[in-house]
C-alpha positions as CSV (number, residue, x, y, z in Angstrom):
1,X,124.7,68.9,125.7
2,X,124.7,65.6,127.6
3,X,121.4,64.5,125.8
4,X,119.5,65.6,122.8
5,X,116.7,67.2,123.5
6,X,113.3,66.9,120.8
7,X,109.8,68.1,121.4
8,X,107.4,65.2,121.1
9,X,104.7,66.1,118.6
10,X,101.8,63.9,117.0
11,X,104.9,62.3,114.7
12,X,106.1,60.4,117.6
13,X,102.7,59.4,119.4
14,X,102.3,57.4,116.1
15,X,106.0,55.8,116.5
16,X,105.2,54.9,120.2
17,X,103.5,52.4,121.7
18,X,101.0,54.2,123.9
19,X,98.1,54.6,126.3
20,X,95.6,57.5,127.2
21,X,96.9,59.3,130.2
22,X,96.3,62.3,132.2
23,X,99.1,63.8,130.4
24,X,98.1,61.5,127.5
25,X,101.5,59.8,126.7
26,X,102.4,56.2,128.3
27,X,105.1,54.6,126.7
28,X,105.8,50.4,126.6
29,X,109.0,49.9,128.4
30,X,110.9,48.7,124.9
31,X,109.4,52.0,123.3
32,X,110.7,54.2,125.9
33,X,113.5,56.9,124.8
34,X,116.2,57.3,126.3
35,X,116.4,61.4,126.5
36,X,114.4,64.2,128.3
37,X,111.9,65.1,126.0
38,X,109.2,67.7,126.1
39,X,105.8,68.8,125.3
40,X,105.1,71.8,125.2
41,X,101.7,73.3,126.8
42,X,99.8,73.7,123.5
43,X,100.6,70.6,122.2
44,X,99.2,68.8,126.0
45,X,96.1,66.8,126.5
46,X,96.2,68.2,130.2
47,X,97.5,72.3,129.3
48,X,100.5,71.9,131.5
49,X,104.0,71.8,129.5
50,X,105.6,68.8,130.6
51,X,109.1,67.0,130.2
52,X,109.2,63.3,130.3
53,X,112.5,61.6,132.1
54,X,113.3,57.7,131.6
55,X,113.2,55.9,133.9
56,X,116.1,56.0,136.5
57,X,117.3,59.4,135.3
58,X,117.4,62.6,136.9
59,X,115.9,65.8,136.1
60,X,118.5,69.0,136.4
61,X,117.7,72.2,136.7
62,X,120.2,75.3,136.9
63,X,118.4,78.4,138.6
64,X,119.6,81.7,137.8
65,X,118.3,85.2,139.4
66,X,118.5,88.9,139.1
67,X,120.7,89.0,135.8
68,X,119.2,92.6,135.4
69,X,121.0,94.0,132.2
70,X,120.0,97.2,132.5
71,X,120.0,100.6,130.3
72,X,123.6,102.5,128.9
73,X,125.3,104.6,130.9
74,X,124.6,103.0,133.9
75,X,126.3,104.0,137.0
76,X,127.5,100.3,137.5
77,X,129.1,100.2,134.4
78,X,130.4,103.4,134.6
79,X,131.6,103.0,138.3
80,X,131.9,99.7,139.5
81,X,133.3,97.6,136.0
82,X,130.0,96.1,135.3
83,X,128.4,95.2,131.9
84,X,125.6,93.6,130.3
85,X,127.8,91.7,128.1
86,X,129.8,90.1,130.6
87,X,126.2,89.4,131.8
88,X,125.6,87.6,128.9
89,X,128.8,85.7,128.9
90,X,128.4,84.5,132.3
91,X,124.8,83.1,132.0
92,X,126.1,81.5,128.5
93,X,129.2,79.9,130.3
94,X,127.2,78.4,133.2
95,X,124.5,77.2,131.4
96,X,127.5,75.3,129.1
97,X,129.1,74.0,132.3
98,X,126.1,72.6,134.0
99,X,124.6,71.5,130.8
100,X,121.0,71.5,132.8
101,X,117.7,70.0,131.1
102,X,116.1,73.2,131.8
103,X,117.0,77.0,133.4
104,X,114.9,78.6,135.3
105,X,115.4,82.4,136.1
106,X,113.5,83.8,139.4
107,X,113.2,86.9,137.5
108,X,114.9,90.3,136.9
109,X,115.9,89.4,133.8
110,X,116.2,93.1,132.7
111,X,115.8,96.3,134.3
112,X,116.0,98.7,131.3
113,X,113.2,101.7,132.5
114,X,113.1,104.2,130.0
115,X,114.2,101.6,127.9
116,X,112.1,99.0,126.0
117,X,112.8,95.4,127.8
118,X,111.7,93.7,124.5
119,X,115.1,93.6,122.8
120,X,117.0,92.3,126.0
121,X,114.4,89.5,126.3
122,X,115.1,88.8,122.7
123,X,118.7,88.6,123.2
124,X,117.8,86.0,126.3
125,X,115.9,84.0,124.0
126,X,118.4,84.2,120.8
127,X,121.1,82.9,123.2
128,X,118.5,79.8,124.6
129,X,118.0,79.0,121.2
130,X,122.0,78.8,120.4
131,X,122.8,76.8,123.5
132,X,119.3,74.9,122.9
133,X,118.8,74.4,126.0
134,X,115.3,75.2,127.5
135,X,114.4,77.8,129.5
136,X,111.8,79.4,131.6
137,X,111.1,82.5,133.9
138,X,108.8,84.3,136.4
139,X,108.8,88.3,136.0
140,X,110.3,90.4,138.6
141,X,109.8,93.4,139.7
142,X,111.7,95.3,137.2
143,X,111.0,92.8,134.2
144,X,107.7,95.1,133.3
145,X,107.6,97.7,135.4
146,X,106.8,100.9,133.3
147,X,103.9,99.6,130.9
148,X,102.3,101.2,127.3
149,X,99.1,100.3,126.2
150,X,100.7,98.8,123.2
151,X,103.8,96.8,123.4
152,X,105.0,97.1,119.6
153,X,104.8,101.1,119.5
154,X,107.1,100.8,122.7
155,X,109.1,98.2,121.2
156,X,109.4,100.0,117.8
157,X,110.7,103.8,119.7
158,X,112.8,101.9,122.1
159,X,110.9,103.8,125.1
160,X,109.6,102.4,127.9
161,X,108.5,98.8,128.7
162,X,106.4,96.2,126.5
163,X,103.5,94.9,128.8
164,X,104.3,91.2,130.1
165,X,101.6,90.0,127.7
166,X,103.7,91.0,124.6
167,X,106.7,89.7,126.2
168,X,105.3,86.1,126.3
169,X,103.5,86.4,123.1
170,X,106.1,87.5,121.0
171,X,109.0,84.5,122.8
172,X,106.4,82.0,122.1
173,X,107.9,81.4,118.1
174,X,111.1,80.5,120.4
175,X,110.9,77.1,120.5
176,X,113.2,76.3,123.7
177,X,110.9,79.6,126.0
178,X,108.3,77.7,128.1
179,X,106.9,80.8,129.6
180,X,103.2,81.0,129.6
181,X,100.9,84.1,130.5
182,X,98.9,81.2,132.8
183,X,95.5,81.5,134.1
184,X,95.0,83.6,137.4
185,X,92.6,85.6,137.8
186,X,92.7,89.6,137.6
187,X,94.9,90.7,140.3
188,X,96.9,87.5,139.9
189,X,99.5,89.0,137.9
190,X,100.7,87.5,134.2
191,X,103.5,84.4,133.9
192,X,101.8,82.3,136.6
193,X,102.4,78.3,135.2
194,X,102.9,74.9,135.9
195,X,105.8,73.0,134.0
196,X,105.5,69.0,135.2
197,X,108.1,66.4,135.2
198,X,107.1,62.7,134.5
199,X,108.3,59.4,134.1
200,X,107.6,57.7,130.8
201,X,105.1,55.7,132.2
202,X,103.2,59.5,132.8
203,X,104.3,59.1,136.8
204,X,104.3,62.4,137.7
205,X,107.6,62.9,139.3
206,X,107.3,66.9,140.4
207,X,105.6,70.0,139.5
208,X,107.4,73.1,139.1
209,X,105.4,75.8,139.9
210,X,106.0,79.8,138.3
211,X,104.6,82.7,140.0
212,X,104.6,86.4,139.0
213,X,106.0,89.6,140.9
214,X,102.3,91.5,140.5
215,X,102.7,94.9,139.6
216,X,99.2,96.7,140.6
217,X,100.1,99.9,138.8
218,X,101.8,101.6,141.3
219,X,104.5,99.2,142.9
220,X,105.2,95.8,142.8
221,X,103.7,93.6,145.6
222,X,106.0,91.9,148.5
223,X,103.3,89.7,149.1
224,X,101.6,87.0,146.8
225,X,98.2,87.8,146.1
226,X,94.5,86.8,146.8
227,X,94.3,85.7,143.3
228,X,97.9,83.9,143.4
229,X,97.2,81.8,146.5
230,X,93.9,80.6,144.9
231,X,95.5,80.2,141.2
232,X,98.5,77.8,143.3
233,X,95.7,76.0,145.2
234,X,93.6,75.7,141.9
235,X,96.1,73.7,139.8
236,X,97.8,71.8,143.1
237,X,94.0,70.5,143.6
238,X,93.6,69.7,139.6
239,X,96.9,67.7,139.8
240,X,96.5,65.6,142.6
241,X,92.8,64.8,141.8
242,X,94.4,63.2,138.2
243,X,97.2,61.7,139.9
244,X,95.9,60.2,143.4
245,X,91.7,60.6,143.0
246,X,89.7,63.6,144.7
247,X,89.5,62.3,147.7
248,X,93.0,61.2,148.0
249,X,95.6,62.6,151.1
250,X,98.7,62.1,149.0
251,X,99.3,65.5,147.6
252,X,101.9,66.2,144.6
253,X,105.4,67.0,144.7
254,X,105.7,70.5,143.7
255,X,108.4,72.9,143.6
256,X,107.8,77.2,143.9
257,X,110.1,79.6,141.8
258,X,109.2,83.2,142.8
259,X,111.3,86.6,142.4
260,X,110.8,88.0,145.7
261,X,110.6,85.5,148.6
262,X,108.0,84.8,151.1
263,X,108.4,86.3,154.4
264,X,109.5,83.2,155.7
265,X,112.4,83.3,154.8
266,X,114.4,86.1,156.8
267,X,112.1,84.1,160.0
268,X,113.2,81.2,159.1
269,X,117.1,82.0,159.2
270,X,116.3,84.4,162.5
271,X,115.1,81.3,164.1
272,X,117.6,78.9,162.3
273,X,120.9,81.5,164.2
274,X,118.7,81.6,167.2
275,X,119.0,77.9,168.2
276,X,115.3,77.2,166.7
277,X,113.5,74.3,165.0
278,X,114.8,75.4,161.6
279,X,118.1,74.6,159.5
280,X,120.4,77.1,157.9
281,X,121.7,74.7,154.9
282,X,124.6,77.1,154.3
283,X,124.9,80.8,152.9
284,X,124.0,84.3,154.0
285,X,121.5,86.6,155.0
286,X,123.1,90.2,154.3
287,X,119.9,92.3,153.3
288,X,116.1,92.4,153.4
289,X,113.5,93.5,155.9
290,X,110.1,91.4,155.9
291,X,108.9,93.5,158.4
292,X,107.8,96.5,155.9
293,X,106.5,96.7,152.4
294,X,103.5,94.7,152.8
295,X,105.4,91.6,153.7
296,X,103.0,90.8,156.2
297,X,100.0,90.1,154.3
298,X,101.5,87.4,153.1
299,X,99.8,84.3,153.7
300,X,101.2,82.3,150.7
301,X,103.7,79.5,153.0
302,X,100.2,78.7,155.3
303,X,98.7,77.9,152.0
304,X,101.6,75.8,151.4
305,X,101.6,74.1,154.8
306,X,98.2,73.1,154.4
307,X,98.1,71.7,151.0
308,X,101.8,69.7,152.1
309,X,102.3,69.8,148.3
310,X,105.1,72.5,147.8
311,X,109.1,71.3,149.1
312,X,111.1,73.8,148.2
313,X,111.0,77.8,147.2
314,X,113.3,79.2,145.2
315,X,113.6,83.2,144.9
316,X,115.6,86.1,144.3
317,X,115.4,89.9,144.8
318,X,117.8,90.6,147.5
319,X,121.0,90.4,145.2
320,X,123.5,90.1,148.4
321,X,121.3,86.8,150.2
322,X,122.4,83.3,149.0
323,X,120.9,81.0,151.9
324,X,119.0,77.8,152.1
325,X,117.1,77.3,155.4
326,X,114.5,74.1,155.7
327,X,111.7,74.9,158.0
328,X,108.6,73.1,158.7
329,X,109.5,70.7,156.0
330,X,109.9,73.2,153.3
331,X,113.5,74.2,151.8
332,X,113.8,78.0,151.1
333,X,116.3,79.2,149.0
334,X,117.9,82.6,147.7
335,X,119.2,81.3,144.4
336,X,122.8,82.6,143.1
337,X,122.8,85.9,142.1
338,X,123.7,85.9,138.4
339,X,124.5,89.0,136.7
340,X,127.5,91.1,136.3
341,X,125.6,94.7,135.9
342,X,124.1,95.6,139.0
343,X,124.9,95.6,142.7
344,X,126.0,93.2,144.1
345,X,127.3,93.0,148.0
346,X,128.8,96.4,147.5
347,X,126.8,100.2,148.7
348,X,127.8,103.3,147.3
349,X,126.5,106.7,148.0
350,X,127.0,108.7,144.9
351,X,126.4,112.2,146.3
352,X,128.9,111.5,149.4
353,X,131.4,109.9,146.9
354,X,131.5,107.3,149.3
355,X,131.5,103.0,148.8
356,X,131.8,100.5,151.0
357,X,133.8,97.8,149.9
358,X,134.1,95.4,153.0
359,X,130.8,93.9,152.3
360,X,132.5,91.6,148.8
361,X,136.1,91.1,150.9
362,X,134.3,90.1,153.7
363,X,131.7,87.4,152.0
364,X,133.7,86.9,149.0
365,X,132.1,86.9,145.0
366,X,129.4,83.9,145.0
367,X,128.0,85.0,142.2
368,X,126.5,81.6,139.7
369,X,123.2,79.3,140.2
370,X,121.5,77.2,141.8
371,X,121.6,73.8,140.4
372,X,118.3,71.6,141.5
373,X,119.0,67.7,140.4
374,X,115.5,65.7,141.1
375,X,115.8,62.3,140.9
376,X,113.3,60.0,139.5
377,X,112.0,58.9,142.8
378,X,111.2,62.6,143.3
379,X,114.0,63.7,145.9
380,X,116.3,65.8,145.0
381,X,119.2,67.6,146.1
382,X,120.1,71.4,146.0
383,X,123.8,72.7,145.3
384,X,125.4,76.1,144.6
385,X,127.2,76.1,141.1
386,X,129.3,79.4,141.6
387,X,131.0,80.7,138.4
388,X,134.3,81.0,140.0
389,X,134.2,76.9,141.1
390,X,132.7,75.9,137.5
391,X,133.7,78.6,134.6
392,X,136.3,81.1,132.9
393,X,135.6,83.7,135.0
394,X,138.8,85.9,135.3
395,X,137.7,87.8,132.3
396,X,134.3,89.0,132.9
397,X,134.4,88.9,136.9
398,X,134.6,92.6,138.3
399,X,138.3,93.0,139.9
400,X,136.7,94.9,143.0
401,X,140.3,95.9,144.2
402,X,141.0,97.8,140.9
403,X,137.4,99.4,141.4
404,X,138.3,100.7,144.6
405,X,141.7,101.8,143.7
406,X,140.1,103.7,140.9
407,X,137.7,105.0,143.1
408,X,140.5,106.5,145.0
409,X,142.4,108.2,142.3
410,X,138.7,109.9,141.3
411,X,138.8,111.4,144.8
412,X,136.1,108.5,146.4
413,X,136.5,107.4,149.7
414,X,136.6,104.1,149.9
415,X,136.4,101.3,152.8
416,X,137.0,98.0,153.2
């Protein structure tokens, strides 16, 4: 890793120079480290995890989304050349390569169903703690879908999926998981949290913000909830009245990482190809409809308009979309799509024994992350890190022609 990483504990207050802040750590100049550190949220005066940069450095980030290992006998695996393993190997090899100070993943880490999610978050958090690097994530839709009333029974037959309160409780003892259960209120979902980046001098350079996919027991929402939009507007208040004053008009720099994406989006990019006051950054739009599912009672980017906090929105979801399109002043961005076991740019219609190849050989495999580097003055710059630019990929990348001429022998009719 390019710089050792250590969690600041009550030890190294006492070695440091330093001063009562908000976030209650303010180091002399000739006492400042030079590494990221980090304190965790339990251990802060404030509640919010936080990692402390020195001065001049940047702050990197590598997102990830929709890794979704997923449940044996799969028809991806089986079909298509996919596997969880090469999964694993691919999130392992980019984290290596881009060697970030912390991962985000914008959810659907798993989508095991019928089987327990609990082991495959273990495996997530056993491979963190190898590359020991940290790590953070927001629940997607699939993450939690199918609940018990107690996580261990469902952990301990393998059935079914451990609530998202015993998937946080039992990564906490992981010491390089950051994700929190959070505070919203009921209907607010579980895994919404605040991780802040400061200088040394407790400058608080930008606040990452986490927010849930809320299941409400029948279907996940498309839309961020009452609860949500008041939880964001809760803490984005708290922080600017301990940075600027209560009455201040400077609002915090603050960053969104969501699994599905605000409506905004898909209008954005429609407005962006129409000639319109918004800018397609680069990518593709190749799936998604806003205009069903409750996408319209979304009210989530006003919120963000009006508080002028929030600069960027990074989501997932849609496994085929990679674009990033600034509008009104905010950056939206389909991170990456990351995982090597589900679909990706490719339908198939198993009872027609039909696929449709052209979708890949027409946009190409841009499968990687999303690497965020925020600089110290608080801009920052967004970049795609694709696996096939940035790791060994030959060996765990799915050779879509030999899919297709498989598919063929099997009697499948394939195009594209």
């Amino acid at each position: 890793m390019k710089r050792f990483r250590i969690t600041i504990a009550v030890l190294t207050l006492a070695v440091f120079a330093a001063t009562a802040a908000v976030s209650a750590i303010t180091f002399l100049k000739s006492d400042e480290p030079e590494v990221v550190s980090v304190v965790k949220a339990a251990d802060s005066e404030d509640g919010y995890t936080t990692f402390y940069v020195p001065d001049g450095e940047n702050f990197e980030i590598l997102a990830l989304t929709d890794t979704q290992v997923k449940y044996p006998l799969n028809n991806y695996e089986t079909d298509y050349g996919g596997s969880n393993e090469n999964t694993f190997t691919l999130v392992e090899r980019l984290v290596e390569a881009a060697d970030p100070d912390l991962v985000i993943i914008t959810g659907d880490l798993v989508m095991s169903q019928f089987v327990n999610n609990m082991a495959y978050f273990r495996r997530y958090a056993e491979l963190f703690e190898e590359l020991e690097t940290y790590w953070a994530f927001t629940f997607g839709n699939h993450d939690a879908e199918w609940t018990v009333t107690d996580g261990a029974k469902a952990e301990s037959t393998g059935l079914f999926q451990s609530p998202k309160s015993y998937v946080i409780e039992e990564l906490s003892v992981y010491e390089h998981c950051l994700t929190e259960a959070g505070d919203a209120a009921d209907g607010g979902g579980t895994g919404n949290y605040v991780i802040n980046v400061r200088g040394y001098d407790s400058s608080l350079i930008y606040s990452l913000f986490m927010m849930d996919c809320v299941n409400n027991g029948d279907e996940y929402l498309r839309y961020k909830s009452t609860e949500q939009v008041e939880w964001y507007e809760r803490h984005i208040r708290t922080l600017n009245a301990a940075e600027y004053g209560e009455n201040a008009e400077i609002a915090v720099k603050s960053m969104l990482f969501t699994h599905v994406p605000l409506p905004e989006f898909f209008e954005a990019y429609n407005i962006a190809a129409e000639g319109g006051d918004a800018e397609i950054v680069y990518g593709h739009y190749l799936e998604g409809n806003p205009a069903s599912k409750g996408f319209e009672l979304c009210v989530m980017f006003d919120k963000i308009l009006e508080l002028g906090s929030t600069s960027a929105v990074f989501a997932g979801h849609y496994h085929d979309n990679d674009f990033m399109v600034r509008y009104k002043g905010v950056d939206m961005v389909f991170v990456q799509h990351s995982g090597v076991a589900h679909y990706y740019r490719m339908d198939a219609d198993d009872v027609k024994k039909q696929i449709d190849m052209s979708d890949i050989h027409t946009y190409g495999d841009e499968r990687g992350g999303t690497v965020i580097d925020i600089g110290y003055d608080g801009e920052y710059r967004v970049s795609r890190f694709l696996a096939a630019e940035n790791v060994e990929y030959d060996d765990i990348k799915i050779d879509y022609d030999a899919v297709a001429n498989d598919l063929k022998d099997r009697g499948w009719e394939v195009d594209g």
